[in-house]
N, C-alpha and C positions, 0 to 999 in steps of 0.2 A: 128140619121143616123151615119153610121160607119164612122169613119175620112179618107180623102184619102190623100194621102205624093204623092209631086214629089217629087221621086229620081232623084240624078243627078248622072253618071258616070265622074270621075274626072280623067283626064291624066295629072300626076305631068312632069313639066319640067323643069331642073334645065336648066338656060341660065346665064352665068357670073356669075355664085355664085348665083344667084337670081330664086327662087322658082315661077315659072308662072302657071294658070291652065288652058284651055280650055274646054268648054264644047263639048262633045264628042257624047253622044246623051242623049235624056230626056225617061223616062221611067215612067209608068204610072202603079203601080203594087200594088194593094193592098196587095200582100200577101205578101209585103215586109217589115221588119219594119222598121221606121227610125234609122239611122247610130247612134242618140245619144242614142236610146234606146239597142241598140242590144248587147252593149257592156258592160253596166252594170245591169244586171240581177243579182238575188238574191233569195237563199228559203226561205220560206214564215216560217220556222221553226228556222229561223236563223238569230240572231239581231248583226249588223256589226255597228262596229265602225268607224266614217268618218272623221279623224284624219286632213283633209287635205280640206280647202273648197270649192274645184274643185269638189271633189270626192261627197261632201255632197249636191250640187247643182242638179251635175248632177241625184241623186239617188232619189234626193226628187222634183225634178220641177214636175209640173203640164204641160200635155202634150196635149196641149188644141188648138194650132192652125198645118194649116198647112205649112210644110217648102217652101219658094218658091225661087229659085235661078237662077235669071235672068242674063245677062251680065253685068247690072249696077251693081249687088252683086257682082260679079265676077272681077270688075274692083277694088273693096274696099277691096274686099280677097286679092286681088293682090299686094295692097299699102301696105298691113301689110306684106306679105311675103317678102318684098324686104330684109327686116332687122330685120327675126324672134329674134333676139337677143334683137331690138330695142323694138319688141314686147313683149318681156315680161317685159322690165322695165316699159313700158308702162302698163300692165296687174299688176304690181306689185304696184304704185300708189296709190293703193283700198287700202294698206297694211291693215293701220289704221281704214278703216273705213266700208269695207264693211262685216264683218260679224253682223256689227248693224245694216247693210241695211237690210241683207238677216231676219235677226229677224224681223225688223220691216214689211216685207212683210209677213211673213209667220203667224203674228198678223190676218194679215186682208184676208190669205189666196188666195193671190195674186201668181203669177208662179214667182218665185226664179231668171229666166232667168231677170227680172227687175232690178236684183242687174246690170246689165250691162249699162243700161240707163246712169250713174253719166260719163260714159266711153265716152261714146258723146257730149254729154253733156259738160264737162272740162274735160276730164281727172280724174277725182275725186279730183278736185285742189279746197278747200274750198274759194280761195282767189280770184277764177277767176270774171271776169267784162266781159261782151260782148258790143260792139260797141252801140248795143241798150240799156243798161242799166241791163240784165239781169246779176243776182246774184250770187257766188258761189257755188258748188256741184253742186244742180240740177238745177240752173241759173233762177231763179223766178224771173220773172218781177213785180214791184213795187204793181203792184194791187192784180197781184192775191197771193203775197205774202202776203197783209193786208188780204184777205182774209182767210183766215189759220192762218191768227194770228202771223205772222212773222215780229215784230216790229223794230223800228231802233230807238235810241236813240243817245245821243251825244257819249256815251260809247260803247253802240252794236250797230251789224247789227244781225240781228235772220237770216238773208239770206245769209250769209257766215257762220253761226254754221253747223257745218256736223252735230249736231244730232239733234236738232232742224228742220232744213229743211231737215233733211230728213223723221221725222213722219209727217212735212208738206205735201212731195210730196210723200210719198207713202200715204195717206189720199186724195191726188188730185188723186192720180194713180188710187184709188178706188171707187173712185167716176166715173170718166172715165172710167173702166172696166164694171163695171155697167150700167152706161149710154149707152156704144154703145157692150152691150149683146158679152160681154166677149172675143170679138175682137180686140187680142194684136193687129196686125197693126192699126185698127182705135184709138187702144186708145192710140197708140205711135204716129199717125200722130196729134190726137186732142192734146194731151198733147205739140206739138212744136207747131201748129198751131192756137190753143184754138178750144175748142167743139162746139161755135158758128158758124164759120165757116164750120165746117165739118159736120155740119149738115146742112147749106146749102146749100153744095157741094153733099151730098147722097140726098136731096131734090130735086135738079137739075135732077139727074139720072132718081128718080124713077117718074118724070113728063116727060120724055123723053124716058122710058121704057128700061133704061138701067140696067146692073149692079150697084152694091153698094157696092162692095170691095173695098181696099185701091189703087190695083192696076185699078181698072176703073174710077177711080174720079177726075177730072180735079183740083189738087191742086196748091199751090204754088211750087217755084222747092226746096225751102230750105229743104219743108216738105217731095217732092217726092225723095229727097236724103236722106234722115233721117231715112227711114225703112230699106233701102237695105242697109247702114251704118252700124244699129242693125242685119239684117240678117246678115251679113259679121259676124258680131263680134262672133256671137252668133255660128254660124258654124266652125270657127275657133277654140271655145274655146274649146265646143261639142264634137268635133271632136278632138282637139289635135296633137293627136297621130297620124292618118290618114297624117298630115300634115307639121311633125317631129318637132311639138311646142314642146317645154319644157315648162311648167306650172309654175309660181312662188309658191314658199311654202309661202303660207298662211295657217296656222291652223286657223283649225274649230270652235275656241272658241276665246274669247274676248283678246283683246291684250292692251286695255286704262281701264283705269278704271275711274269712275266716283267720286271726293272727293270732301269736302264741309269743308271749311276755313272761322275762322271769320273775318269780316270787309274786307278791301278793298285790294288786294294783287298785287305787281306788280310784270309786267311778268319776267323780268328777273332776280332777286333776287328770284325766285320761282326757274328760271332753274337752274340760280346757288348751290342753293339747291341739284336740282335732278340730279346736275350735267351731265345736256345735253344742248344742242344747242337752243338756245330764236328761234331760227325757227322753231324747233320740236313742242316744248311749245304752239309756235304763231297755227301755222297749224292742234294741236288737239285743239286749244278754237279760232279759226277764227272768233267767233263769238265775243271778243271782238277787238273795231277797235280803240284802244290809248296804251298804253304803260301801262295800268294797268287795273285792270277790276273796276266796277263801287263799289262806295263810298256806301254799303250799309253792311248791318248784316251780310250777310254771302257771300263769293265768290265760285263758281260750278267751280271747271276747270276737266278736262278730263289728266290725266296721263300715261305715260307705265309702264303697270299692273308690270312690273320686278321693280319699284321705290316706290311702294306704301310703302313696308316694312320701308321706310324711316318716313314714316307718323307715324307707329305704336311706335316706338323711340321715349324715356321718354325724350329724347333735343328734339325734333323737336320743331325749334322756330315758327309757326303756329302754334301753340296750342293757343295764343292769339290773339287777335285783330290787326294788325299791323297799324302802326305809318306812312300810307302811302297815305297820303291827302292830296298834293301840286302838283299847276303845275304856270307856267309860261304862261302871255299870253299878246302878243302885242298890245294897243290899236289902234283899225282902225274906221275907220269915222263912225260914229250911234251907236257905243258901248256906253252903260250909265253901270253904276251900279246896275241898278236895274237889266236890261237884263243879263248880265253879272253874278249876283247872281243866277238868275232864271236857266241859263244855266250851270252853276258848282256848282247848287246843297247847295248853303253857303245862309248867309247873305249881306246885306252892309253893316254893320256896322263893318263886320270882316274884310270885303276887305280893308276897308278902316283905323282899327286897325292895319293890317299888314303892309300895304301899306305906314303908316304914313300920310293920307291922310286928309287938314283938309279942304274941303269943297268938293263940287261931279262935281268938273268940272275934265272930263280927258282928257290927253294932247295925240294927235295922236302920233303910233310908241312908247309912254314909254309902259316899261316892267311893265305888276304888277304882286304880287305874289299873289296866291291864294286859300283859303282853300278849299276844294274839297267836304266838307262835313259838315252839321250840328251839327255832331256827338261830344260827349265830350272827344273823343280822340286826339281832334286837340291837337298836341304841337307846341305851338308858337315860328317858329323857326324864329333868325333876318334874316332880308337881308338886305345881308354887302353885301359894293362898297367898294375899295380896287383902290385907284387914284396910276398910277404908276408913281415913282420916277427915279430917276437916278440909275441905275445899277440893278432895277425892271430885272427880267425874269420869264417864263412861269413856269420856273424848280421851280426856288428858291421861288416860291408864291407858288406854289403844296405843295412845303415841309412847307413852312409856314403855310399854312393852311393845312396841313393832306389829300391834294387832290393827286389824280393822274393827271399826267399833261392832259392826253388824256379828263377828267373829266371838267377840267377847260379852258381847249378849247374848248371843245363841247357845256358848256353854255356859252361862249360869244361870239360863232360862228365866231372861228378863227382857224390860220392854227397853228398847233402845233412848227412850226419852225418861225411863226409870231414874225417879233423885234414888241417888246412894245415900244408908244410914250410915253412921259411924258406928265403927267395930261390924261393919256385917263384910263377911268373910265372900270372897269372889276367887274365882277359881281361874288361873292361871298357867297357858303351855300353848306350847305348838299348835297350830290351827287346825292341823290334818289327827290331830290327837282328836279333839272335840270336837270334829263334824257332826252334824247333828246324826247317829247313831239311828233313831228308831227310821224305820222303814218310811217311805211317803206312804200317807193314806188315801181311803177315797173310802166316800159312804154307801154303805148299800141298806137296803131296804128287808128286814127279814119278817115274817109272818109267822108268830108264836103260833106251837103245836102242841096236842096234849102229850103232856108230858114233861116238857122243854125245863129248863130251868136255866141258870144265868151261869153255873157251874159246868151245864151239857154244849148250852150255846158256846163259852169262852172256847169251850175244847175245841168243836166243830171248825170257829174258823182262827182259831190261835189268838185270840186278840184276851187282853185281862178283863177277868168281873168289872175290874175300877172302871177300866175305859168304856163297858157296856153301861156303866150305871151314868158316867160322867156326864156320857154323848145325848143320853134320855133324861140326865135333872131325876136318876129315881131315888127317892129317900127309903125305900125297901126294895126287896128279891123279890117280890110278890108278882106273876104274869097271867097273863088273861090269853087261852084260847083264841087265837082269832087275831089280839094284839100285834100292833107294827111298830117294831120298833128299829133305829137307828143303828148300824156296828161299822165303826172306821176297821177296814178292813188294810193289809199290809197288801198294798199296789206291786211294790219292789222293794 
């Protein structure tokens, strides 16, 4: 059957600076074609190159549903027009990562228009968390991301890898396009709502002799805002022009590239290297969540393709194994060494070679050091305690030991303009030994539920009781329904 398009007629109105639209009247006209098609046409004798990957979306999407632009679309059109400038840093976000979406869809022969999804979704923010527990880029929750095969270890999360999760969920996306007979709205409501559901939501209907589109189905509301969200976005971007967007330059082709380093590398003597920012670094390999990726044969990171040349360079010190297998870690109540081994990947017999340890009792709060890896790369490095004296300073112990001072406060978690006491014990080694270890944070905002407690919350998003109570000042567990409270959540 032939497709039919509602056209909508749009009257722009600029009010305070701010771009408003109203619906003006609905028109019902097959012989019209839709606005995204009309404006890029092409002969069929003539192969164009699509430099730009606005241009290459629009020329190669799959034109498979039809457009529907209600008021609720119309109130979200509206939220982005306030601050089309805001709008496109917002559109520019994808920078990194979505011409690997658009690939990865165009695999499984999916509509290109999906690369928009991550935009709802987070932002394309590989690091984002949601209040319920869902995941980076495309925000997978714990189950259905085991199911895809999207594992989490003490080192990863595969649910914060933007490339990772995302052949996850365009592999979920297609499984759902399929499932509900190539119906992007049902397969973008089933995808935030799960396909259970919405299948017993078009079940409902068709026992009641109703419709079974996305707009007849009595859903959740999170869900029934989640389409017209995507219609917004998608007509916005479509469209553009129509609606005096400026597009961000994204080219068409790959901008990271993919490279492969032996043994265990960490992140920021890597950026140091590629001399860029440990946030850029962090945010194309999201997917590992410590201060270096894990202790094995070879390490994957993801680069900007304009650094690689660095790689190909007869110094580039990667070419070998790197010497980077220790971390720091505080004993807390039910730590043994055996767990402990098991968890970082060593022995006990080495922890406790390092350690200086002569029996396996461990004492809560001490520091131990620890190899990170079985591997015969370990070098045994000491760990020196450094008791301060009289006229001891932060400076003149940096210079003694070859430290920067910022180095040597960060591992003994003091303020760099800290007076030292006499006899108080400071902790001394290698820089790359005491990087600072826990994760970078970032705060989010959670809404206590009945039920919740400080024991349910830690689990949910992995963070300690201590650091929930720290972050909130609470002198009790005790939580209130309703209550908002603060959780420094692990970024990377």
């Amino acid at each position: 059957m032939e497709r039919q398009f509602l056209i909508i007629n749009f009257v722009l109105i600029f009010i305070v600076g701010c771009q408003q639209i109203e619906i003006v009247e609905k028109i019902d006209n097959n012989s019209i074609e839709s606005n995204q098609n009309k404006n890029f046409t092409k002969s069929e004798n003539v192969i164009i190159e699509y430099e730009n990957i606005w241009d290459y979306i629009f020329n190669k999407n799959l034109k498979n549903n039809n457009l529907v632009i209600n008021d609720q679309v119309l109130f979200y059109m509206n939220m982005h027009l306030k601050d089309v400038d805001k709008f496109k840093e917002y559109l520019n976000d994808s920078y990194y990562f979505i011409f690997y979406v658009i690939s990865e869809l165009e695999k499984e022969n999916l509509p290109l228009e999906l690369a928009l999804v991550p935009y709802i979704e987070s932002n394309y923010d590989p690091f984002s968390i949601s209040s319920s527990g869902a995941v980076g880029m495309w925000q997978f929750m714990p189950r259905t991301g085991r199911l895809y095969e999207l594992n989490k270890t003490w080192w990863n999360e595969d649910r914060h890898d933007p490339y990772r999760s995302t052949e996850a969920a365009v592999g979920y996306l297609k499984y759902l396009y399929d499932r509900f007979n190539k119906d992007i709205y049902l397969t973008l409501a089933a995808y935030n709502a799960g396909p259970t559901l919405l299948d017993r939501r078009i079940n409902q209907n068709k026992r009641r002799g109703l419709e079974t589109d996305f707009f007849s189905l009595n859903l959740p509301t999170q869900t029934k805002e989640y389409v017209p969200k995507y219609v917004a976005l998608k007509e916005l971007v479509f469209n553009s022009s129509q609606y005096e967007i400026s597009l961000p330059d994204i080219p068409n082709l790959p901008v990271v590239k993919k490279i492969t380093i032996p043994g265990q590398v960490e992140v920021i003597t890597l950026s140091e290297f590629l001399d860029i920012k440990p946030e850029l670094l962090y945010k194309l390999n999201a997917g590992y969540t410590k201060w270096a990726s894990a202790p094995e044969d070879q390490s994957i990171f993801y680069i900007p393709v304009e650094k690689y040349y660095l790689f190909e360079n007869e110094d580039n010190p990667f070419k070998d194994s790197n010497q980077i297998n220790w971390i720091s870690h505080v004993v807390e109540s039910g730590d043994s060494l055996w767990a402990l081994a098991s968890k970082y990947d060593t022995e006990v017999k080495i922890i406790k070679q390092i350690n200086y340890l002569n029996n396996d009792i461990l004492a809560i709060g001490s520091t131990l050091l620890i190899p990170l890896s079985k591997t015969k790369t370990n070098n045994f490095i000491p760990y020196e305690m450094h008791i301060v004296s009289e006229g001891d300073t932060l400076w003149d112990l940096a210079r003694k030991y070859n430290l920067e001072v910022s180095d040597l406060a960060m591992m003994n978690s003091i303020n760099e303009n800290s007076f030292l006491q006499l006899g108080q014990q400071l902790t001394i080694g290698n820089k790359n030994i005491h990087r600072n270890i826990e994760s970078k944070k970032r705060t989010i905002l959670y809404s206590i539920k009945q039920g919740d407690n400080l024991y349910k919350i830690s689990e949910l998003f992995d963070v300690t009781i201590k650091s929930i109570k720290e972050i909130n000042n609470f002198e009790d567990d005790a939580l209130m329904p309703g209550q908002i409270i603060k959780i420094a959540i692990r970024a990377f």
